[in-house]
C-alpha positions as CSV (number, residue, x, y, z in Angstrom):
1,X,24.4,90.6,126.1
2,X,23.4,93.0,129.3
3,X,20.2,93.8,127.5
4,X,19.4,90.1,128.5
5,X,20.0,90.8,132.2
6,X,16.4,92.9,132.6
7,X,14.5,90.2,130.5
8,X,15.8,87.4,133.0
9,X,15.0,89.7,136.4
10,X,11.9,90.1,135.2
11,X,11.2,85.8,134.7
12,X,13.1,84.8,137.6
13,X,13.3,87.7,139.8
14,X,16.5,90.1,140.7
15,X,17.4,88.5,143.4
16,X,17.8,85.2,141.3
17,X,20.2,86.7,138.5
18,X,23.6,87.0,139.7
19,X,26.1,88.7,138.3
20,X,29.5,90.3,138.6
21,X,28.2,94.2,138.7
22,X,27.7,93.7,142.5
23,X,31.0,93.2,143.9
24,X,29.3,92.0,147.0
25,X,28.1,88.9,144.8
26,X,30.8,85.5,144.6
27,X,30.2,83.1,141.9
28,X,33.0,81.5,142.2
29,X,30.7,78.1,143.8
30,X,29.0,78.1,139.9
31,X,32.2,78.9,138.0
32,X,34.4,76.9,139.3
33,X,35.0,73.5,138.5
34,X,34.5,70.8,141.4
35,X,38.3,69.5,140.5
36,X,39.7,72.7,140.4
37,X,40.4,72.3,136.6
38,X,38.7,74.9,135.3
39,X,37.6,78.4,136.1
40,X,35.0,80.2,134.1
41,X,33.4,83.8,133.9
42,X,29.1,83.8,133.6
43,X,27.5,86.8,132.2
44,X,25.0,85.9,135.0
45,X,23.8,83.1,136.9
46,X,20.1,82.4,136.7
47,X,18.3,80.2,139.5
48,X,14.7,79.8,138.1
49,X,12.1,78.4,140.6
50,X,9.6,76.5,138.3
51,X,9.8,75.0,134.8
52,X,7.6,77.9,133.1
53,X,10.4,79.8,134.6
54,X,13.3,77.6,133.2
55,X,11.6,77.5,129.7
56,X,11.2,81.3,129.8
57,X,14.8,81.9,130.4
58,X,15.6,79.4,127.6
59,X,13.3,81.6,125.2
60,X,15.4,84.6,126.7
61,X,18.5,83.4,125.9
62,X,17.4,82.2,122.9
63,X,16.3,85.1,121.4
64,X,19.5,87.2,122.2
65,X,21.5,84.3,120.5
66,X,23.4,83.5,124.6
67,X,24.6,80.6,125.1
68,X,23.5,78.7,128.5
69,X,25.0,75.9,130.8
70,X,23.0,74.1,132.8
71,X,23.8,73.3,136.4
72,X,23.3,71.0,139.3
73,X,25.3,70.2,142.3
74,X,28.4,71.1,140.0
75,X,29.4,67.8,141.4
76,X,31.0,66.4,138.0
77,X,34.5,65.3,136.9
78,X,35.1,66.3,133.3
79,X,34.4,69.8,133.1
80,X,30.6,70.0,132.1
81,X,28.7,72.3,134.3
82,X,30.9,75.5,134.7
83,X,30.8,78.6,131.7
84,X,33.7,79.0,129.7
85,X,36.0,82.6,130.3
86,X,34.1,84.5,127.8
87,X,31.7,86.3,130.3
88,X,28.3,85.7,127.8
89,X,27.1,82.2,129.0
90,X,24.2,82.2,131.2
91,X,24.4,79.6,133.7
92,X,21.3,77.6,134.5
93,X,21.0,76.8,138.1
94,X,18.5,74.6,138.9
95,X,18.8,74.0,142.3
96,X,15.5,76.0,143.4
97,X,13.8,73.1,142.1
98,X,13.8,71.0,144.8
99,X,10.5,69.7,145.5
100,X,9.7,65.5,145.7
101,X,6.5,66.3,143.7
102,X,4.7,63.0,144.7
103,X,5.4,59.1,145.6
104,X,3.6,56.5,144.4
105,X,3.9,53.1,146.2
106,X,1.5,51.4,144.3
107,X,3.4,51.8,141.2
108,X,6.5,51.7,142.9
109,X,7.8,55.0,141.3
110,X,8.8,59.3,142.3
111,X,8.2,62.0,140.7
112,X,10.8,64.9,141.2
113,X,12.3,68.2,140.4
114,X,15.9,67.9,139.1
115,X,17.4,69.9,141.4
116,X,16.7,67.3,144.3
117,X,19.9,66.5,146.0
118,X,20.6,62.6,145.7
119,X,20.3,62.0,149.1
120,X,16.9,64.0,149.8
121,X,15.6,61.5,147.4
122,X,17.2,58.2,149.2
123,X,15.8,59.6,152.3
124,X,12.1,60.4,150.9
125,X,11.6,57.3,149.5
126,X,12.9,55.0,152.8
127,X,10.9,57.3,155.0
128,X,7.8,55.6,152.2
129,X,9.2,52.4,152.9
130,X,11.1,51.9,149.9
131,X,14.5,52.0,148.2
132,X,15.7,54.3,145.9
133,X,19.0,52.8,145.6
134,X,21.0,55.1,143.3
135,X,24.5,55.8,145.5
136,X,27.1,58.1,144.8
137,X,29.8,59.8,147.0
138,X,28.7,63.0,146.0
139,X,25.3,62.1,147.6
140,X,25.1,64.9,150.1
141,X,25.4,67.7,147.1
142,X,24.7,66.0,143.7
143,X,21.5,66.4,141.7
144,X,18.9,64.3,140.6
145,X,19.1,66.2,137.4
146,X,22.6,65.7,137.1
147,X,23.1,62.0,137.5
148,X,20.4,61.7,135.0
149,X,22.3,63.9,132.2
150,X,25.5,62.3,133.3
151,X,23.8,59.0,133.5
152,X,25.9,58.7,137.0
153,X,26.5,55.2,137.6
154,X,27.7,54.5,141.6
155,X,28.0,51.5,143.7
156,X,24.6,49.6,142.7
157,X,25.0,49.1,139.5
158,X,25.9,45.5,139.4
159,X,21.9,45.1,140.9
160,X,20.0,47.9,139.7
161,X,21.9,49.7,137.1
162,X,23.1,53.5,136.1
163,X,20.6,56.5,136.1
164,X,19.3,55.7,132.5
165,X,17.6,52.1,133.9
166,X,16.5,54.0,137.1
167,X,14.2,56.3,135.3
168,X,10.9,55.9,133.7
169,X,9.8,59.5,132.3
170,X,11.2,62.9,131.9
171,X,10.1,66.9,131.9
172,X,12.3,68.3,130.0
173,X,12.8,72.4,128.5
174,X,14.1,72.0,124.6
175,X,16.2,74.3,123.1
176,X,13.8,76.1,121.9
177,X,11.5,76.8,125.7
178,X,9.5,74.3,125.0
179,X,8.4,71.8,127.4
180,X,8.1,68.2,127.0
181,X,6.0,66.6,129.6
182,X,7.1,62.9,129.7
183,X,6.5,62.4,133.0
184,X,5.5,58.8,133.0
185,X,5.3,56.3,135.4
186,X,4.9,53.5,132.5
187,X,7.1,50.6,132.2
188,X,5.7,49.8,128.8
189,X,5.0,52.4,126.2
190,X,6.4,51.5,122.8
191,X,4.6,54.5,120.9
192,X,7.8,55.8,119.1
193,X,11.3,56.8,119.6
194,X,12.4,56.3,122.9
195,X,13.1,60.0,123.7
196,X,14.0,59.8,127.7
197,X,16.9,57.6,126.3
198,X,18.2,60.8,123.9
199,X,18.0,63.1,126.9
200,X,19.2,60.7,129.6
201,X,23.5,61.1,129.2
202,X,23.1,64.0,127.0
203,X,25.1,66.6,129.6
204,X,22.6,69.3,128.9
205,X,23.3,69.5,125.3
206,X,20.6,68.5,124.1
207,X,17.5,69.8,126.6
208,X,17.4,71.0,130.2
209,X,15.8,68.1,132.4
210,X,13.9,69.7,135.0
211,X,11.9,66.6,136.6
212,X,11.8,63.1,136.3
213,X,10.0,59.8,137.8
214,X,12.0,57.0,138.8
215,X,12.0,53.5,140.3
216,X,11.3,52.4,143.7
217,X,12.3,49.1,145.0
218,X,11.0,47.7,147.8
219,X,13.5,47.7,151.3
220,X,15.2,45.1,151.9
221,X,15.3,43.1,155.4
222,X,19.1,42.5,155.4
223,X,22.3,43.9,154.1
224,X,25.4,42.9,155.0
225,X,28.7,43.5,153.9
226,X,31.7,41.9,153.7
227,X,35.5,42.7,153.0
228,X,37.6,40.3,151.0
229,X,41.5,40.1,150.3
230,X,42.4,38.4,147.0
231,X,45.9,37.4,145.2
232,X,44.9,38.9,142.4
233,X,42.6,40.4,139.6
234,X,41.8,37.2,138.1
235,X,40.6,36.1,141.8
236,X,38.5,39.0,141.7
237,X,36.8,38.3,138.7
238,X,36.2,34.4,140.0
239,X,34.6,35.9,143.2
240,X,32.7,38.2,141.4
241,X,31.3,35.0,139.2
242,X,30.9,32.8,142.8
243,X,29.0,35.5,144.4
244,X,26.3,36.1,141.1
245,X,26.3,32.3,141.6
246,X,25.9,32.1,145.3
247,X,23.7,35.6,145.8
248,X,22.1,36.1,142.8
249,X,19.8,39.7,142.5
250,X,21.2,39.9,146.6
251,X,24.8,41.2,145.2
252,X,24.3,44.9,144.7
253,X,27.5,45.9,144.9
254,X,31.3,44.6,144.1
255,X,34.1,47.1,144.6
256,X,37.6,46.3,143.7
257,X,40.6,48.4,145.3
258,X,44.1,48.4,144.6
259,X,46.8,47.9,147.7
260,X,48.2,51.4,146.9
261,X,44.6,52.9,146.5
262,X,44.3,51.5,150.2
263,X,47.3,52.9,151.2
264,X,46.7,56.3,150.7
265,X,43.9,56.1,152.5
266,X,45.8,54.5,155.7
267,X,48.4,57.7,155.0
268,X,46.0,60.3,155.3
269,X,43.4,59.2,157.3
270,X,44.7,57.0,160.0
271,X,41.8,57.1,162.1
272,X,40.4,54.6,159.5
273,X,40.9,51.4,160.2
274,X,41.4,49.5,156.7
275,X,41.9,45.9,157.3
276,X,44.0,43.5,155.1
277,X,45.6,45.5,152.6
278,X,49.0,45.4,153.6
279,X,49.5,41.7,152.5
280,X,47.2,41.7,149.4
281,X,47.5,43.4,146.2
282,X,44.1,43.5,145.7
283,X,40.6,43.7,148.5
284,X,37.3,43.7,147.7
285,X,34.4,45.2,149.0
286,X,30.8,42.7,148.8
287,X,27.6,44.0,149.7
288,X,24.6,41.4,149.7
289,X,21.0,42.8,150.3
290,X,18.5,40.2,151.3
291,X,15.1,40.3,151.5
292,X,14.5,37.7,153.6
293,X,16.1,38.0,157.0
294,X,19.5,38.6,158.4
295,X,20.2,35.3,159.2
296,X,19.5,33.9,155.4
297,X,22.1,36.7,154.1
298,X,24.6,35.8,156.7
299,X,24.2,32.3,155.4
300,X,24.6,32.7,152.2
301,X,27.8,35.2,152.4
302,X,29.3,32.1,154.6
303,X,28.8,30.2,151.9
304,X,30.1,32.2,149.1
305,X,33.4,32.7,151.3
306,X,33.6,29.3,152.1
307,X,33.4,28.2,148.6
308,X,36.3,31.4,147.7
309,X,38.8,30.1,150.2
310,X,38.6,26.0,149.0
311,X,39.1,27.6,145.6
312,X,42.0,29.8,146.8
313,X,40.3,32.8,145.3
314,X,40.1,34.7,148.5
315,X,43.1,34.5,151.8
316,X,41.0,36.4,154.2
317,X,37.6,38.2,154.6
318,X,36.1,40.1,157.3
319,X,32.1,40.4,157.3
320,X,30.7,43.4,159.0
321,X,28.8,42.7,162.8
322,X,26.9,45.7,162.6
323,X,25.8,48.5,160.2
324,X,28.6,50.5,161.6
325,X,31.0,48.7,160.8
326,X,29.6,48.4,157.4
327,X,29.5,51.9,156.8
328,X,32.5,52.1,157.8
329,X,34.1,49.3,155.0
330,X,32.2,51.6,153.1
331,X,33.7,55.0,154.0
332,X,37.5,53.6,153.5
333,X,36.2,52.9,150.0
334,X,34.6,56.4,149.4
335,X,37.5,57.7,150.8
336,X,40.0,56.7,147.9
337,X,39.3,59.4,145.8
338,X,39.5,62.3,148.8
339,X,43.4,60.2,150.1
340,X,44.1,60.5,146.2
341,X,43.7,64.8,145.9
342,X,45.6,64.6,149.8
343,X,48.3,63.0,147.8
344,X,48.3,65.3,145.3
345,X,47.0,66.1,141.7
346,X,46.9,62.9,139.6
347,X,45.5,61.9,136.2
348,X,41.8,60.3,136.5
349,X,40.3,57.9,134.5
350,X,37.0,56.6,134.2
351,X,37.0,54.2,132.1
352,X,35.0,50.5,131.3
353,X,36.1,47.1,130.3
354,X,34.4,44.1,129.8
355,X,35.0,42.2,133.0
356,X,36.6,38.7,132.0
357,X,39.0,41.3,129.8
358,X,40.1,43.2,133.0
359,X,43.0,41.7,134.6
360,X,44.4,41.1,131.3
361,X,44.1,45.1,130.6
362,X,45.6,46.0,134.1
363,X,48.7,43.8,133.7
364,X,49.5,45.0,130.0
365,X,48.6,48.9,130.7
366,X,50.3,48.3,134.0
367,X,53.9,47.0,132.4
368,X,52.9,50.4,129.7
369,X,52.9,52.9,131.8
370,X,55.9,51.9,134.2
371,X,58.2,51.3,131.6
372,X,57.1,54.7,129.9
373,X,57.4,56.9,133.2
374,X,59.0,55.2,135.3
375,X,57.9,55.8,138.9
376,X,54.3,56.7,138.0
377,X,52.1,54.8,140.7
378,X,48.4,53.4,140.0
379,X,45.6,54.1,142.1
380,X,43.7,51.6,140.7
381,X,39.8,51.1,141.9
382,X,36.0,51.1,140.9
383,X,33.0,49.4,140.5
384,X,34.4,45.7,139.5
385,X,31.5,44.4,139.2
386,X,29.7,46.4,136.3
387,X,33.5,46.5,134.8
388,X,34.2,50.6,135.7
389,X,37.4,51.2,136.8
390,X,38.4,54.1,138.0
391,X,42.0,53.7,137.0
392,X,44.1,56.5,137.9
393,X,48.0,57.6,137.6
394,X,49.8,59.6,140.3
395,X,53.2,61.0,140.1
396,X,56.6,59.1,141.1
397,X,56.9,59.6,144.9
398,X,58.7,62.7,145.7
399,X,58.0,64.6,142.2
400,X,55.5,67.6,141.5
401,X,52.3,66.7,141.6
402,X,51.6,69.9,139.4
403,X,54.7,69.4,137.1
404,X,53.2,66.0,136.2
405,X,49.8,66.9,135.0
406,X,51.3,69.3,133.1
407,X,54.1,67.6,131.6
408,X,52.6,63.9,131.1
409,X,48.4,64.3,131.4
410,X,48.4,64.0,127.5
411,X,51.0,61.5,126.9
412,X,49.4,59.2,130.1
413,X,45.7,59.7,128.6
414,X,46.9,58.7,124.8
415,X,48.3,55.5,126.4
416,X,45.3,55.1,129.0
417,X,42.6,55.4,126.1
418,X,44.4,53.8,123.3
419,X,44.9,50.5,125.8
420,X,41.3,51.0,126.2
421,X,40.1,50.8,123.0
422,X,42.6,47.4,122.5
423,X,40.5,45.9,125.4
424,X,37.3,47.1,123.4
425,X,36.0,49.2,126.2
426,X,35.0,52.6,126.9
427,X,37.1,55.6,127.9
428,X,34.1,57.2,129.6
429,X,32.2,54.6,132.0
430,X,30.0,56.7,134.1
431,X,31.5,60.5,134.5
432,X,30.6,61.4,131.3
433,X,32.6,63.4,128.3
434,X,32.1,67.4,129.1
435,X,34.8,69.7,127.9
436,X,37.3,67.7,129.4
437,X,37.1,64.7,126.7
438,X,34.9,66.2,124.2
439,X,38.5,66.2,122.0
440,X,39.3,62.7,122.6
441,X,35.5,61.5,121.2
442,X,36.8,61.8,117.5
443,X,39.6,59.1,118.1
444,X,37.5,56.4,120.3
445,X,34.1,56.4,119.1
446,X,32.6,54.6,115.9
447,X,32.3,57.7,112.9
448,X,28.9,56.5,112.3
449,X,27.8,56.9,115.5
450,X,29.7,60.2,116.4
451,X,27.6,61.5,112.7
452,X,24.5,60.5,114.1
453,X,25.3,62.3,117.5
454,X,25.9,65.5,115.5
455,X,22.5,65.0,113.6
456,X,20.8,64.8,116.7
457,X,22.5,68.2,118.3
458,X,21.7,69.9,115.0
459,X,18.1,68.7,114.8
460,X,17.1,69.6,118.6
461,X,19.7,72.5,119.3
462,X,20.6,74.1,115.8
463,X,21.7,77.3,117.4
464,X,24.4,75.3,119.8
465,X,23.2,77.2,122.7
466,X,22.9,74.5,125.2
467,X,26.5,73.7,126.6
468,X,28.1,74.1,123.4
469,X,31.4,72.5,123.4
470,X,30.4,69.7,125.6
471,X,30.2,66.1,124.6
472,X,30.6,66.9,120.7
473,X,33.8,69.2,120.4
474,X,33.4,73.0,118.8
């Protein structure tokens, strides 16, 4: 495999090709997992600057029969972006590609390199005068080119949908260093087999996405948010149906969060003010975007919330005075998942639902888990209104963090995902399946489907050298 190192200088550059010969060199920032789950070893990492570049590398390591793993922000959550501890993968930054290629206002659309970071595209298109309204809290460091193989989902969903329905075309480096330029701004092209769609969620396993073009939206005049205390799941899901009702496209995002989920943020970050939870078992985070004015979205959120509270859906709601204090609503939110790792190690789950089936799953997978380990506390929270929870078990007050993941992480997933599939849902909602699940497809997903995946993989990757053991296990 070191006969592949002079072949890849020579593409990208030396300076671009790092390895482990210079002791000077740490990889640890493309090696390691961003949940500390995994560590891996890289025969090199490679950090081409244009596509010819990434497509020559792909040829490269084609040819010598290496393996390669594509990477972003090495932002995700199941173990997808970082080698494995054999020391021959060839990890595939991609983070020199960074450019926002062009904007097109007419055809509300943006063309732009997959390494982007989120935000730089959020930023891009509102200095335009538009919206690109993907959100994630990995915003600051996440790729564009990430969320789309992940097919990230975030807090807009409800409105504008996951990656997949924010993106009209794709460049893309096959298997084989080939390039596909689909880099359309159509909305309509039915000339064949949708192939953004097989690329779109694929985690790098099936082609390397180097650019895309996506939707723009126009700004809106207003948003406003609002922060709701409810008696209980069922209330939730009633709001959520009152506020389609009462905002309509306006509600771009619903957010459901647990009183203990709350909690832990009021324990380890007291300078946040998080209003309501300590009487409510549930709270809920609206945000209505308006393109009127202001004034009409403040109207219509009183008259959701007046409608909640004669319905007894709702005990008490807060709406945000200023964008401040909106991003700040917002921040306790975001903040769940960094109170969660102050806490301690726990056992995530990303996981979907249908909505109307959600409370019912909560209070039977509640009553499972605490009569089967006894103690265990639920940080329940997530994206209520496209049915993603992010539904998550800590261990007993007082116990070993570490000890737990060790000792129940299998037995608490078994229960988790078999609950899960009762309810008809999905144990994978928007963090995808990497290495971390790619075990657990087999058991959840229709064999039909899970053939035709490994068709696919055969047909476009028949060497398995793109980020073998991801998605489809070994």
């Amino acid at each position: 495999m070191n006969a592949l190192l002079d072949p890849l200088r020579a593409i990208v550059g030396a300076p671009h090709v790092l390895t482990h010969d210079d002791p000077a060199t740490d990889l640890s920032a493309w090696e390691n997992d961003w949940r500390q789950r995994a560590r891996g070893r890289a025969l090199a990492v490679v950090r081409p600057g244009s596509t010819a570049e990434v497509a020559a590398v792909v040829k490269a390591c084609a040819a010598a029969g290496a393996s390669i793993v594509p990477q972003g922000g090495n932002t995700g959550l199941v173990v997808g972006s970082v080698p494995d501890d054999s020391g021959t993968q060839v990890v595939l930054s991609l983070t020199r590609l960074n450019r926002v290629r062009a904007i097109d206002g007419a055809n509300l659309t943006m063309t732009v390199d997959a390494g982007c970071v989120l935000q730089t595209l959020q930023e891009a298109a509102e200095q335009a005068g538009f919206l690109f309204p993907l959100s994630l809290a990995a915003e600051g460091s996440c790729t564009i080119g990430g969320n789309l193989a992940t097919n990230a989902g975030g807090t807009q969903v409800v409105r504008y949908g996951n990656a997949r329905d924010l993106c009209l075309g794709l460049e893309v480096v096959t298997a084989q260093g080939e390039v596909w330029h689909g880099l359309t701004g159509l909305r309509k092209d039915n000339t064949g087999y949708d192939l953004r769609d097989l690329f779109v969620g694929s985690e790098g396993t099936l082609g390397v996405i180097t650019a895309a073009t996506m939707k723009l939206y126009p700004l809106p005049a207003a948003q406003l948010t609002a922060w709701a205390a409810v008696p209980s799941l069922e209330s939730a899901v009633t709001l959520l149906g009152l506020a389609h009702q009462h905002l309509g496209a306006g509600l771009t995002g619903f957010e459901v969060m647990g009183q203990f989920a709350l909690s832990l943020v009021a324990k380890h970050f007291p300078q946040q003010r998080v209003p309501l939870w300590e009487d409510t078992p549930y709270c809920v985070l609206l945000e209505n975007s308006d393109s009127e004015s202001e004034a009409h979205a403040r109207a219509q959120f009183e008259r959701l919330l007046e409608t909640a509270f004669e319905n007894g859906v709702v005990s008490d709601a807060v709406v945000a005075e200023s964008l401040q204090q909106a991003h700040a609503l917002w921040h306790i939110r975001e903040s769940i998942p960094l109170a969660q790792a102050e806490e301690g190690l726990n056992i995530k789950h990303d996981i979907s639902i249908p909505v109307s089936r959600i409370p019912a799953f909560c209070a039977e997978t509640d009553a499972l888990l605490e009569h089967e380990i006894p103690g265990a506390r639920l940080v329940n929270f997530g994206h209520l209104g496209d049915g993603n929870l992010h539904y998550n078990v800590q261990a007993p007050a007082g116990g070993d963090p570490k000890a737990f993941l060790r000792e129940q992480e299998a037995r608490v997933n078994t229960l988790v995902f078999d609950a899960v599939a009762r309810f008809d849902g999905s144990i994978s909602a928007e963090h995808g399946v990497g290495s971390l699940k790619a075990d657990k497809l087999p058991h959840y997903k229709d064999p039909v489907a899970l053939a035709l995946m490994r068709s696919i993989k055969q047909a476009m990757d028949p060497q398995n050298l793109l980020n073998p053991g991801r998605v489809l296990p070994r």
